[in-house]
PyMOL CGO cylinders between C-alpha atoms (Angstrom):
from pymol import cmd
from pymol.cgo import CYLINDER

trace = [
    CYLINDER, -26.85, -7.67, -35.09, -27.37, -10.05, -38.14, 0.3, 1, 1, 1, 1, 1, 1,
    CYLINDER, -27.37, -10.05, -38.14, -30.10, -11.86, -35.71, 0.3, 1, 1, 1, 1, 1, 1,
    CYLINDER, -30.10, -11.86, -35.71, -31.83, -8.42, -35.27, 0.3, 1, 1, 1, 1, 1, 1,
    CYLINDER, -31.83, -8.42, -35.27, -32.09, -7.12, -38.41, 0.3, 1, 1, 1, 1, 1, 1,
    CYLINDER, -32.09, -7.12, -38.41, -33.58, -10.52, -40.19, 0.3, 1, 1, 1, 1, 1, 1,
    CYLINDER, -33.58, -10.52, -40.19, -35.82, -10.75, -37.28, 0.3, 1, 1, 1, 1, 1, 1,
    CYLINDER, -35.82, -10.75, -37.28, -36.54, -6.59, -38.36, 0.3, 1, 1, 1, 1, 1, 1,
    CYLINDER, -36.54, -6.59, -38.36, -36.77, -7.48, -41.70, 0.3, 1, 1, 1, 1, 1, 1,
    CYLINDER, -36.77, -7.48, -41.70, -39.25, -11.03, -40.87, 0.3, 1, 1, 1, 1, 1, 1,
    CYLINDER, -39.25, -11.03, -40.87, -41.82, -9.63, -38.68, 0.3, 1, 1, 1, 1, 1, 1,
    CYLINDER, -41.82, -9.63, -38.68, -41.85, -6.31, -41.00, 0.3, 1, 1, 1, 1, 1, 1,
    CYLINDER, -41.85, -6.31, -41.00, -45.67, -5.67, -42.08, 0.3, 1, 1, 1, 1, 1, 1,
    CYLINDER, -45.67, -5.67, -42.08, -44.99, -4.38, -45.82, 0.3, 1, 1, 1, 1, 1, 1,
    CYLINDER, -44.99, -4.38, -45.82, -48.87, -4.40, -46.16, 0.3, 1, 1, 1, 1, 1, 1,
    CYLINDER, -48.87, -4.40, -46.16, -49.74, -3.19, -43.04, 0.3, 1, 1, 1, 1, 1, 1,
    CYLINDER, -49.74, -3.19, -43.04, -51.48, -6.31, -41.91, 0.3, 1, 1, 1, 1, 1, 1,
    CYLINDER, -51.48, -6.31, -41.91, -49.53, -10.10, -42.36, 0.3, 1, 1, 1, 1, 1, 1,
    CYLINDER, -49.53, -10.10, -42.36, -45.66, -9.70, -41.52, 0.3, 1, 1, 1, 1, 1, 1,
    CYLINDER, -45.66, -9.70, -41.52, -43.09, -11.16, -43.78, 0.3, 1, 1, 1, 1, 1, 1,
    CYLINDER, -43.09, -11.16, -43.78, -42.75, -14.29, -41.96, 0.3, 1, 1, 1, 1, 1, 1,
    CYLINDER, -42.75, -14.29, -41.96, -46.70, -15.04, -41.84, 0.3, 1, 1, 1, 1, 1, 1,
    CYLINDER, -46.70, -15.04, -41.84, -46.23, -14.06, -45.64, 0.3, 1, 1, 1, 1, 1, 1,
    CYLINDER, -46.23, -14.06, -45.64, -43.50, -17.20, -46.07, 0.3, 1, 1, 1, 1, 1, 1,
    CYLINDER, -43.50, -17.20, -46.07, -45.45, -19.75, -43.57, 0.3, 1, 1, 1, 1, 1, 1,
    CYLINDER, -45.45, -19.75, -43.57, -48.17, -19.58, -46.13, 0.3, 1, 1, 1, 1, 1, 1,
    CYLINDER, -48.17, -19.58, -46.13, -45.82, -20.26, -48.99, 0.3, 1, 1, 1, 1, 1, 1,
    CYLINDER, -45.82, -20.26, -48.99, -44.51, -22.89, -47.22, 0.3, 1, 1, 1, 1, 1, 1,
    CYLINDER, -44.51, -22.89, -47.22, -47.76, -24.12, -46.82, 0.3, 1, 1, 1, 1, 1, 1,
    CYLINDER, -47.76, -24.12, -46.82, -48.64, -23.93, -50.05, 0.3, 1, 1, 1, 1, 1, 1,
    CYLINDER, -48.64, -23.93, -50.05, -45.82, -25.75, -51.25, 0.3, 1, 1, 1, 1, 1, 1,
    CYLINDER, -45.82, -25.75, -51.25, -45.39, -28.19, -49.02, 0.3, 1, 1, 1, 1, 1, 1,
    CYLINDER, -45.39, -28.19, -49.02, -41.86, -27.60, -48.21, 0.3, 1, 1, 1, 1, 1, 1,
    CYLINDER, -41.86, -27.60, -48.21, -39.66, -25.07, -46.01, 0.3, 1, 1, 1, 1, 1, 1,
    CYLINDER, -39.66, -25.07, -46.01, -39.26, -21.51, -47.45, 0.3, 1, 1, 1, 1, 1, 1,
    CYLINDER, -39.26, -21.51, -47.45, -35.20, -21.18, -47.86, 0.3, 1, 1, 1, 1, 1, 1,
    CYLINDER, -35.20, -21.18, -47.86, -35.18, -17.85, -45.86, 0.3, 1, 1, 1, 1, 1, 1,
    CYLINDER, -35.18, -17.85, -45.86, -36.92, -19.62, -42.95, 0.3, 1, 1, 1, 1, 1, 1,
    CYLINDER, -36.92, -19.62, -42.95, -34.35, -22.38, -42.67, 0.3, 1, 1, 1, 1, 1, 1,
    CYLINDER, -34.35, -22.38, -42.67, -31.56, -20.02, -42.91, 0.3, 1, 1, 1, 1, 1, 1,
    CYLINDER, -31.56, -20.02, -42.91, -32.35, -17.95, -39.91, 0.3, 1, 1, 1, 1, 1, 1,
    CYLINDER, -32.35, -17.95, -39.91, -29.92, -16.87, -37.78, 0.3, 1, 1, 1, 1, 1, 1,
    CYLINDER, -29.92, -16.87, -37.78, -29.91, -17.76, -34.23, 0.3, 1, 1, 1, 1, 1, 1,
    CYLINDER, -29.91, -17.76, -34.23, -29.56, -15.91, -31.40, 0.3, 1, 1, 1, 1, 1, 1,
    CYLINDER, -29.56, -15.91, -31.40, -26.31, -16.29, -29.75, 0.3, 1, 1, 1, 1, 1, 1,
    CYLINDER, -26.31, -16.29, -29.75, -26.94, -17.56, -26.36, 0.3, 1, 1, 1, 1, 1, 1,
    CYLINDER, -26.94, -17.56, -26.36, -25.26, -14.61, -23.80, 0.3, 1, 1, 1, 1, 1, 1,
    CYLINDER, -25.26, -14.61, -23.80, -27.53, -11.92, -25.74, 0.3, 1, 1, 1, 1, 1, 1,
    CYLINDER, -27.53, -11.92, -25.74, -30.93, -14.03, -24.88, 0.3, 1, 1, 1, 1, 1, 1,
    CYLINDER, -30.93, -14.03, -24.88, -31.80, -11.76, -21.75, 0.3, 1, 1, 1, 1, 1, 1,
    CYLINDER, -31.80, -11.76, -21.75, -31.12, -8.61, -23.82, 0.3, 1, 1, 1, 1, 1, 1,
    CYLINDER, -31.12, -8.61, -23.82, -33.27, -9.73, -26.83, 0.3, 1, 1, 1, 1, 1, 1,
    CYLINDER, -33.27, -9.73, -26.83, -35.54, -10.60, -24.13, 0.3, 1, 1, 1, 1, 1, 1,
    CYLINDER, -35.54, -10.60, -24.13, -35.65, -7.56, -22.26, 0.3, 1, 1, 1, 1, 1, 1,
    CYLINDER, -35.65, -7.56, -22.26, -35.78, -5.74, -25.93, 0.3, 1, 1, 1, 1, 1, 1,
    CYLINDER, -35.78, -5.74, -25.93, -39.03, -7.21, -26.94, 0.3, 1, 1, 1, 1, 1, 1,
    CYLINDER, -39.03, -7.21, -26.94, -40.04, -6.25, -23.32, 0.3, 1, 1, 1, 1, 1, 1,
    CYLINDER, -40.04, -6.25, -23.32, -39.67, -2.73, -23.65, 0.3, 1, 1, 1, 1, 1, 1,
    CYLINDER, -39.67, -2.73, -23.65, -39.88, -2.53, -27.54, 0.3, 1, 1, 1, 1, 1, 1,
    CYLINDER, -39.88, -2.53, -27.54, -42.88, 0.16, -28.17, 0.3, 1, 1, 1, 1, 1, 1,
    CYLINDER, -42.88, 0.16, -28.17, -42.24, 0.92, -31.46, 0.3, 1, 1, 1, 1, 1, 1,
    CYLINDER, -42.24, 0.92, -31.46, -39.42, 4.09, -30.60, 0.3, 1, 1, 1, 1, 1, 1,
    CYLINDER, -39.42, 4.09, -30.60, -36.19, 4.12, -29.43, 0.3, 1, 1, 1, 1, 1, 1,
    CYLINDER, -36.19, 4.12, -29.43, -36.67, 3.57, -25.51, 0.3, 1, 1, 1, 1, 1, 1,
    CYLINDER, -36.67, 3.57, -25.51, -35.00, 6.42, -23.37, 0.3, 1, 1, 1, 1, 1, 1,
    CYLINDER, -35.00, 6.42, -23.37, -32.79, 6.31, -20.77, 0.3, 1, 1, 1, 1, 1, 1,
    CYLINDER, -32.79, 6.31, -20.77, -35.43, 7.64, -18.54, 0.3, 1, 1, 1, 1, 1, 1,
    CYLINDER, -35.43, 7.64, -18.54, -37.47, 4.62, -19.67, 0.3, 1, 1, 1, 1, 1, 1,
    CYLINDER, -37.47, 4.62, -19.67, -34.91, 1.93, -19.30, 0.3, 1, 1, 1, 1, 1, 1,
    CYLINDER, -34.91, 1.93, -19.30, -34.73, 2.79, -16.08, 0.3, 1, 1, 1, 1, 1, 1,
    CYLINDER, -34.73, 2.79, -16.08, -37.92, 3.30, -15.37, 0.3, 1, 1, 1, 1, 1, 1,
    CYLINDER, -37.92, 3.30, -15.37, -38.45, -0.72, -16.44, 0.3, 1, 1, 1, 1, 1, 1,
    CYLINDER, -38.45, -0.72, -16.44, -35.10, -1.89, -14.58, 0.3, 1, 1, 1, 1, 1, 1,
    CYLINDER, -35.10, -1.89, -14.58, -36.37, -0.64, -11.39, 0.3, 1, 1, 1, 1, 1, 1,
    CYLINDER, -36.37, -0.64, -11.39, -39.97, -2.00, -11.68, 0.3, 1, 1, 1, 1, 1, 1,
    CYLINDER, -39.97, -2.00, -11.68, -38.60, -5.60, -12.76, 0.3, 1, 1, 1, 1, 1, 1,
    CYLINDER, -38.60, -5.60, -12.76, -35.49, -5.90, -10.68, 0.3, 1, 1, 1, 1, 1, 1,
    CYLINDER, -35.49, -5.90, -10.68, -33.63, -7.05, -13.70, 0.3, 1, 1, 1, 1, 1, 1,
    CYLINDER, -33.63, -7.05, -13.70, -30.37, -5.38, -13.35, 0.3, 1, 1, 1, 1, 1, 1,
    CYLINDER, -30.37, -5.38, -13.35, -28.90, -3.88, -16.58, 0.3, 1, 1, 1, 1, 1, 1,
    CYLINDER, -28.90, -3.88, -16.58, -25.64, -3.15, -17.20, 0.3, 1, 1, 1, 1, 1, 1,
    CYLINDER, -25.64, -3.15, -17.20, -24.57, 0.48, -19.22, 0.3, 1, 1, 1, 1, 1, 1,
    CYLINDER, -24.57, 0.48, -19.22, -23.57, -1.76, -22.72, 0.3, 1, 1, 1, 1, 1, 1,
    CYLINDER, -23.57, -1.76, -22.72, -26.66, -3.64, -22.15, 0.3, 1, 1, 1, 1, 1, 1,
    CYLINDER, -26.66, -3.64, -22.15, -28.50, -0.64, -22.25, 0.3, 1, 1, 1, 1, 1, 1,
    CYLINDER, -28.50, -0.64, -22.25, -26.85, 0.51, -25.12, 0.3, 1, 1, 1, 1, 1, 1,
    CYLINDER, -26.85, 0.51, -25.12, -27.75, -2.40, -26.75, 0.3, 1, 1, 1, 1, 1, 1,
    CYLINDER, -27.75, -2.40, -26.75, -31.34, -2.83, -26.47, 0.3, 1, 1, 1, 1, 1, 1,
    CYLINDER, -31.34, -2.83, -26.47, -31.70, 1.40, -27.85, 0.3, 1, 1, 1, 1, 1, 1,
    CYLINDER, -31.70, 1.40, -27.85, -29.44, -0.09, -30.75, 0.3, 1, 1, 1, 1, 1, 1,
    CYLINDER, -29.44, -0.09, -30.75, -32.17, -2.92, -31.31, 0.3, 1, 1, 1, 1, 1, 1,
    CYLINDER, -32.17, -2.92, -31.31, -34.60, -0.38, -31.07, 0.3, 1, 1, 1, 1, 1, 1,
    CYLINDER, -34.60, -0.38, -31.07, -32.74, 1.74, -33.85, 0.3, 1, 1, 1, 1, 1, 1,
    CYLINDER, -32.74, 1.74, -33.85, -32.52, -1.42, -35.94, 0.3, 1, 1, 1, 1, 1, 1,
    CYLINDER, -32.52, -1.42, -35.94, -35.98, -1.83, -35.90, 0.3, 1, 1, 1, 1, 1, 1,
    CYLINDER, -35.98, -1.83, -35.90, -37.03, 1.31, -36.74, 0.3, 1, 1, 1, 1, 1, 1,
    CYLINDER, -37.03, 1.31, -36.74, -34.61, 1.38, -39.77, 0.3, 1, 1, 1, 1, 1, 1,
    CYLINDER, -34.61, 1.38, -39.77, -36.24, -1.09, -41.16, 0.3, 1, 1, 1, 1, 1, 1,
    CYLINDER, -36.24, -1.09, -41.16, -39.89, 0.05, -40.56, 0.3, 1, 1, 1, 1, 1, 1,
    CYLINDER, -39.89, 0.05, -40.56, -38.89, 3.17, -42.45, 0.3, 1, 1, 1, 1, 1, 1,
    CYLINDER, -38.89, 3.17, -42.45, -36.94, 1.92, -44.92, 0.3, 1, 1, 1, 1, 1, 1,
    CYLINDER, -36.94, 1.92, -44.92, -33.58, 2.23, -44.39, 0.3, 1, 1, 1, 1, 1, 1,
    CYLINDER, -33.58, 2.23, -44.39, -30.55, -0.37, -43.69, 0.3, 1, 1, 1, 1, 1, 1,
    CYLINDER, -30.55, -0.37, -43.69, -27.40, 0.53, -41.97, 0.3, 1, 1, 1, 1, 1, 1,
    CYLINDER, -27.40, 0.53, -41.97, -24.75, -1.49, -40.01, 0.3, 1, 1, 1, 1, 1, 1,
    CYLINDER, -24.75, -1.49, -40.01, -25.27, 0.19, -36.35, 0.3, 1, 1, 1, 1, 1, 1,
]
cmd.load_cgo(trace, "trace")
């Protein structure tokens, strides 16, 4: 989860128009150098790369349903398993959380 919530946190729009990472690039372009927070990021361990995939896929902004998962497994043909499932609504959750504010460790 560390690699969603800094990516939750990065790409939040505090100002409703440049996210936090556009917000950084220009510093770093300004400076000349890398922004610390930028070379820190975490990566994405490889066996969750189809579920951060599929995430950003079906990512809308609320917490997909089940209904909706679903929905998007059957038109794609990507087979999803229950905890995979359970982890994009999670991401979803994460999201949201920080959109609005609020940090937890779900």
């Amino acid at each position: 989860m560390a690699y969603a919530q800094f990516q939750a946190e990065i790409e939040h729009r505090p100002d409703g128009k440049s996210s936090v990472r556009q917000q950084l690039e220009q510093i770093e372009k300004t400076k000349g150098e890398p922004h610390p927070v930028l070379v820190n990021e975490p990566e994405l361990p490889t066996e969750y790369l189809h579920v951060w995939t599929w995430f950003c896929d079906v990512f809308s902004g609320e917490v997909p349903t089940w209904h909706e998962l679903q929905a998007w497994s059957a038109l794609t043909g990507n087979i999803v398993l229950p905890r995979e499932f359970n982890l994009i609504r999670r991401l979803a959750r994460k999201f949201l959380e920080v959109e609005h504010g609020r940090h937890s460790n779900t």
